[in-house]
C-alpha positions in Angstrom: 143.5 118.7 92.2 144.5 119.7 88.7 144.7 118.3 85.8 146.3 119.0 82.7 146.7 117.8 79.3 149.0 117.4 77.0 147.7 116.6 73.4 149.3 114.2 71.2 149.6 115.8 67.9 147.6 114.6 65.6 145.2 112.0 67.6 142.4 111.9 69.4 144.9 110.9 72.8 146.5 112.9 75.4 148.5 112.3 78.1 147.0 114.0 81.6 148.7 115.0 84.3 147.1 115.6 87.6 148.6 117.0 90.5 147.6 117.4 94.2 147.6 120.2 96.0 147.1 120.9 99.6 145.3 123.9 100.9 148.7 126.5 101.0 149.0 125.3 97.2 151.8 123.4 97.3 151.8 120.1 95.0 151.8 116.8 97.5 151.2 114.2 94.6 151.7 113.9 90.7 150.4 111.4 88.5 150.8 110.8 84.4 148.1 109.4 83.4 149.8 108.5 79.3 147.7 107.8 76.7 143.9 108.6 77.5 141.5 109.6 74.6 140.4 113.0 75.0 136.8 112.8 75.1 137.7 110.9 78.4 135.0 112.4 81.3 136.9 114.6 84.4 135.2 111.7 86.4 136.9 109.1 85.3 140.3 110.9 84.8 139.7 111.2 88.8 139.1 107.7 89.3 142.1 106.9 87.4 144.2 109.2 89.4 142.2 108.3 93.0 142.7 104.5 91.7 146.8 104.8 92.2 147.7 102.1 89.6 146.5 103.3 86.5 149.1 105.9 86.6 152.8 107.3 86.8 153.9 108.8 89.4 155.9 112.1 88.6 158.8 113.8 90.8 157.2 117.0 92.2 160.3 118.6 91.0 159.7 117.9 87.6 159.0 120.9 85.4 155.6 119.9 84.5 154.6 119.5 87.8 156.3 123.0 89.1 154.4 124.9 85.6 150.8 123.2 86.6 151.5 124.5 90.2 152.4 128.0 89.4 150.0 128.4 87.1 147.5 127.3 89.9 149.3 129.6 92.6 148.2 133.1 89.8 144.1 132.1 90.9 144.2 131.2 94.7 
């Protein structure tokens, strides 16, 4: 899993997104998570994510989404 954030500008918030991928490196699951202070722990970003309703959930077509994934294709 990745996540990545995108800082609001100005504030101590971001909005996260984590995406799934499967072993090849293909994404099989997006979620925004909006609005999470950014001292927030990786732990309980996960259990946000791993909880399913405390998030979005984004179109693995959407740009985001394919620019996290080929980012994480470069260190496999």
């Amino acid at each position: 899993m990745v996540i990545d954030a995108n800082l609001w500008p100005g504030g101590d918030f971001a909005d996260y997104l984590a995406v799934s991928l499967d072993r090849d490196g293909s994404a099989v699951d997006a979620v925004l998570l909006r609005h999470r202070h950014v001292m927030a722990g990786w732990r309980n970003l996960l259990w946000a994510v791993l909880d399913g309703g405390q998030g979005e959930q984004m179109p693995l077509t959407d740009p985001r989404v394919v620019k996290i994934v080929d980012r994480a294709a470069l260190t496999l």
